[in-house]
N, C-alpha and C positions, 0 to 999 in steps of 0.2 A: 496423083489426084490434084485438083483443082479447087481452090475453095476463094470464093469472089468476096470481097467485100470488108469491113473491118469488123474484126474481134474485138468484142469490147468485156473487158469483165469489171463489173460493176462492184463498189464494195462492199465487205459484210460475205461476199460467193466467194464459191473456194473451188479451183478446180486440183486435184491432187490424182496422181499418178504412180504407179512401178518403173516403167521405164521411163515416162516422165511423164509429169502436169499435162505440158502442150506438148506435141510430136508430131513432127514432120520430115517424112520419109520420103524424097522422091518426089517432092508436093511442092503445088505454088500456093503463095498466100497472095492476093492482088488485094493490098489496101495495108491495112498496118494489126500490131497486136498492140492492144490499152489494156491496161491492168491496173486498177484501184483496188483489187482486195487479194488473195493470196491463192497462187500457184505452187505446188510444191511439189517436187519426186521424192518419193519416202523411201525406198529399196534398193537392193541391189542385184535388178536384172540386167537386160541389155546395155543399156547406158548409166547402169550403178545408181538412177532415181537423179536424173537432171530435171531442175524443173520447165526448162524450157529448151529441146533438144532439136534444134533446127540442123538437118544433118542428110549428106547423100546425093547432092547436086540441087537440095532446094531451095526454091525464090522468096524471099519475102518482098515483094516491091515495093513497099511503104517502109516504116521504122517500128520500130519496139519502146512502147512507151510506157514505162512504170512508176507510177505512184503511191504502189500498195507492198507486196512484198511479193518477192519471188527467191523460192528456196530451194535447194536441192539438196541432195547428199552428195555427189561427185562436184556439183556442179549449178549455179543457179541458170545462168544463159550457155547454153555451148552451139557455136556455127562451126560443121566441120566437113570435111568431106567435098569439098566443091562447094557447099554451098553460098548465099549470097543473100545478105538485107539491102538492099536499096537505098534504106535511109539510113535513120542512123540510132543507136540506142540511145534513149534521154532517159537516165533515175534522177527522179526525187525523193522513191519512197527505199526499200530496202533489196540487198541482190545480195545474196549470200550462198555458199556450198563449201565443199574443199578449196573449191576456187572460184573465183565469182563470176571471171566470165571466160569462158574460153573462146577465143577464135583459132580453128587451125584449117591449114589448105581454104582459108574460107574467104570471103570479103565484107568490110561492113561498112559501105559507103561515104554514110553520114558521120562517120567517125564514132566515141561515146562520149555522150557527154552526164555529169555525176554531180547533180545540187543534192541527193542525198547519202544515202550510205553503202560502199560496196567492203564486203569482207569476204574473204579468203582463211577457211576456220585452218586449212593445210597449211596455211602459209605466201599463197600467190593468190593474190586479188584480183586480175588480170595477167592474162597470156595469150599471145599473138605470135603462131607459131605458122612457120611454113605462109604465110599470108602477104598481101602487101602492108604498104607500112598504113596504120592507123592513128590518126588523129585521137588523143585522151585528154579532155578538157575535165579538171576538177574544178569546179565553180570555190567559190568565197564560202557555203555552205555546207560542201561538197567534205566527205569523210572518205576517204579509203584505207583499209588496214590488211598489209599484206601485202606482199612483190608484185610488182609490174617487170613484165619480160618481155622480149622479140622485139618484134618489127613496129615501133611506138614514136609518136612524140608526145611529150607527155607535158602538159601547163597545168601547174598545180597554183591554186589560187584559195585554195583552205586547208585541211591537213590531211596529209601523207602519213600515216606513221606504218614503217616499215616493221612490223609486228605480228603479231596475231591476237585475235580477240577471244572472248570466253567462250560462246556461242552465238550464234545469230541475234545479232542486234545485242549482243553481249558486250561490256566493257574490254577496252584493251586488258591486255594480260602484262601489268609493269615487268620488265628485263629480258620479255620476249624479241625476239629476233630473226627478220626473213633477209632474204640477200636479194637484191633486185637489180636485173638488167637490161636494159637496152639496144637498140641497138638504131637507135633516132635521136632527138634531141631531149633536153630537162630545161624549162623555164619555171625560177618560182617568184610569183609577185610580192608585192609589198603585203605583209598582213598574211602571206602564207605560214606553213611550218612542215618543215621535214623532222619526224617521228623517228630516234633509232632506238633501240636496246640493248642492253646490255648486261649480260649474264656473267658469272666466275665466283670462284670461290678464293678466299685471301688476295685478294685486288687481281686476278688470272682473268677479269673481263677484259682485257686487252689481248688474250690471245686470239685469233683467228679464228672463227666459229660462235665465238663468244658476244659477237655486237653486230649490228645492221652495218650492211652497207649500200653504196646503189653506185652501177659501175653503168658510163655513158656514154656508149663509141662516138658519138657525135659531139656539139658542143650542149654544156650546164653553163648557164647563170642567173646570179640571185641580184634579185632588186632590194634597194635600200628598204628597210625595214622587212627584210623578211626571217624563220627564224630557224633554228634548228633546234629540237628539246630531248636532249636525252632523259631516259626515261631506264633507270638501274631498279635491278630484281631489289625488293625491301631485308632481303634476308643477307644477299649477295652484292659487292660493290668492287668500286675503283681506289686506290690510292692517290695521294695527292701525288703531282708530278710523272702521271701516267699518260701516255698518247695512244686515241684510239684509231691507231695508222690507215688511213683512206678511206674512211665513211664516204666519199664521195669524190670518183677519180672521171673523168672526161676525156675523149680530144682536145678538147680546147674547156677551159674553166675560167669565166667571169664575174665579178663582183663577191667573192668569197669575204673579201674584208667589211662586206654590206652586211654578214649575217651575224644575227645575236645569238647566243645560246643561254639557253634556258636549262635550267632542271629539275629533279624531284629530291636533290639532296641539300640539309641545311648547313653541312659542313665545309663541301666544294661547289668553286665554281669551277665553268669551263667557256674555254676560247678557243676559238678557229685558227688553223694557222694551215700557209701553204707555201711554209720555208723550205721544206724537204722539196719538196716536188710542184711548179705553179699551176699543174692541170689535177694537181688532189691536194684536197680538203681533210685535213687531220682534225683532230679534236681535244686539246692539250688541259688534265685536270690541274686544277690547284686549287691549296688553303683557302676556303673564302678569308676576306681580308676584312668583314664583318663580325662574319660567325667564326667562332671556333669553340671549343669543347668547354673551357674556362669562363668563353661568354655565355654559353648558353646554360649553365649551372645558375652565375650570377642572374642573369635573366629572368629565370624562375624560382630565383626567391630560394636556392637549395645549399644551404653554406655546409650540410654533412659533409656533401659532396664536392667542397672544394677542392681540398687536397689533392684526393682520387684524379681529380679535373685536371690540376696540373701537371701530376706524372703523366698522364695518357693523353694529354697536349704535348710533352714533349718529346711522346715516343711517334706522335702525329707525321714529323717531321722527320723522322728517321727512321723508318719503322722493322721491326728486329722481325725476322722468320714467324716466331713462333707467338707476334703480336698482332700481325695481319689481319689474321678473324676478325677482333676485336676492335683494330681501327677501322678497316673494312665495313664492319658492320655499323660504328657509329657512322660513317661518311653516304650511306647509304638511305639514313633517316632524314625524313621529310623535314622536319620541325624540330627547332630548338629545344623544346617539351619534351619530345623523344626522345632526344642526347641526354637531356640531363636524369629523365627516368631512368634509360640504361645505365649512368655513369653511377646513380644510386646504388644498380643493383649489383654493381662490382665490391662497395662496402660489406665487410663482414656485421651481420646482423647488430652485434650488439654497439657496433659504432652508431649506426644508422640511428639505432632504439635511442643509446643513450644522447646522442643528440636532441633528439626528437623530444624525450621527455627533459631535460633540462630547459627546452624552449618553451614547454607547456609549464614547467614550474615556473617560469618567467612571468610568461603572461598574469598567471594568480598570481603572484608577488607582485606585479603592476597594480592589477586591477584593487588588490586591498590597499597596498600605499594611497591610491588616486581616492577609493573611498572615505579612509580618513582627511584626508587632505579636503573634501567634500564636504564632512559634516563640521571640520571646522570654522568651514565658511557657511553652516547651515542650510548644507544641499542634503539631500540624499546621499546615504554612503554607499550603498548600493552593494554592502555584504550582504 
């Protein structure tokens, strides 16, 4: 079939689907598909509910423009099959499925380009399978969560996070982890960020399965200020002096010493390093040299918990089998606050208590001395 002209779906419409929203079997579209409001496949027939299922040797000769949302269950965008877009996919607004887009055996001219959000709830955000290589520009605004694979070059100029998200248009899921590959090039600009994760129990997020990675047969390099954030499960973490070995390995690796890393924990920090190998990118934790468990008690004003603070600083540093959990789990907390709650909750109650109420009998014992002391100068005593 033949169908002339451009699709436009306007927003507030909603086209929804079983095998999918839009479908095209066999079919030319001459002109482009515009989306401002939402297209969805809800099911799991022929194509498991793609929302937009370009498939079987057909044409789109324009591009696919989205500003609204496009959803699927398998699947938000899939070209497969012979088929072919002309131009090129441009989102602003949302693309989401198991995977967000698929291209296979297929071609998509224009390359994709991504100012707003693509997620991949499986795990792969993009796949580019059996195809030629495809151009993947993430703009400065541009979100993606979830693997990029195949035949790609991929310019990331907002953030990556190699993740998975809650649900559609859902928050990243912290210490999740997809593994992403290519098989073209990785450029990331200044002000970009590559997302990884990191899952384990008793510092074991360094085992293999355990954290993102993104493997680049071609060449990776990072421009000066661009960043890297790990992103550790709240429950689950790393110990200090752990390496999360080849978060990001290449043909050829440039500008690696350009990149910052960031985190989500108040205890560690972490640095790049590509002394093992100069075409991968490691990611080496250690003590912050700010924070540590001692400061972050004093910080908030908790002197119960000093003590406690200091044994479990010193086992920070060496950490014994069956303490792991425990530092682990401090190392893993966002905020100072955190630390020093938990370090509380390690005190046997009635230490806690009776601290607590000696600092309240303080306080009264202040506040009457200051009241006398008041009316002798014929203030208010203020008992």
């Amino acid at each position: 079939s033949k169908l002339t002209g451009t699709v436009i779906k306007n927003a507030g419409a909603t086209i929804s689907g079983g095998t999918a929203g839009f479908n095209m079997y066999y079919s030319t579209l001459t002109g482009s598909l515009m989306n401002s409001g939402l297209i969805q496949g809800t099911s799991s027939l022929r194509q498991s509910g793609d929302a937009v299922w370009i498939g079987d040797s057909s044409l789109v000769t324009g591009g696919i423009t989205n500003a609204g949302s496009i959803i699927g269950v398998v699947s938000g965008i899939s070209a497969i099959n012979g088929s072919s877009v002309t131009g090129a996919i441009d989102n602003s607004g949302l693309i989401s499925g198991a995977s967000g887009i698929v291209v296979s055996n297929s071609t998509i001219g224009g390359g994709i380009t991504n100012s707003g959000v693509i997620t991949g709830l499986g795990g792969n955000a993009v796949s580019i399978v059996s195809s030629p290589t495809t151009n993947l520009t993430n703009a400065a605004t541009g979100t993606i969560v979830g693997a990029i694979s195949g035949n790609t070059n991929v310019s990331n100029s907002g953030l990556w996070a190699l993740q998975t998200a809650s649900g559609a248009g859902g928050a990243i899921v912290a210490g999740s982890h997809t593994n992403a590959s290519i098989s073209g090039t990785y450029t990331q600009a200044s002000g970009a960020t590559l997302q990884v994760g990191v899952n384990g129990t008793n510092g074991s997020g360094t085992l293999a399965g355990n954290y993102s990675t993104l493997n680049v047969s071609g060449a990776a390099s990072f421009a000066s200020g661009s960043t890297i954030s790990v992103s550790m499960n709240k429950a689950y973490s790393l110990l200090a002096g752990a390496t999360l070995t080849g978060v990001v390995t290449a043909g050829t690796l440039s500008g690696a010493s350009n990149v910052r890393v960031v985190d989500n924990s108040a205890l560690l920090d972490f640095t790049e390093s590509t002394a093992a190998n100069a075409n991968r990118l490691d990611i080496v934790a250690y003590a912050s040299p700010t924070n540590n468990i001692v400061n972050a008690v004093i910080q908030n004003n908790n002197p119960a918990a000093l003590g406690a603070a200091y044994v479990l600083q010193s086992l920070s540093t060496n950490t014994p089998p069956a303490m792991q959990g425990v530092i682990g789990a401090l190392n893993a907390m966002p905020t100072t606050l955190a630390v020093s709650n938990a370090v509380s909750q390690t005190l046997p109650t009635l230490v806690g208590a009776g601290s607590q109420a000696t600092a309240v009998n303080q306080q009264k014992l202040n506040h009457i001395m200051q009241g006398r002391q008041n009316k002798l100068l014929g203030l208010s005593s203020g008992e």
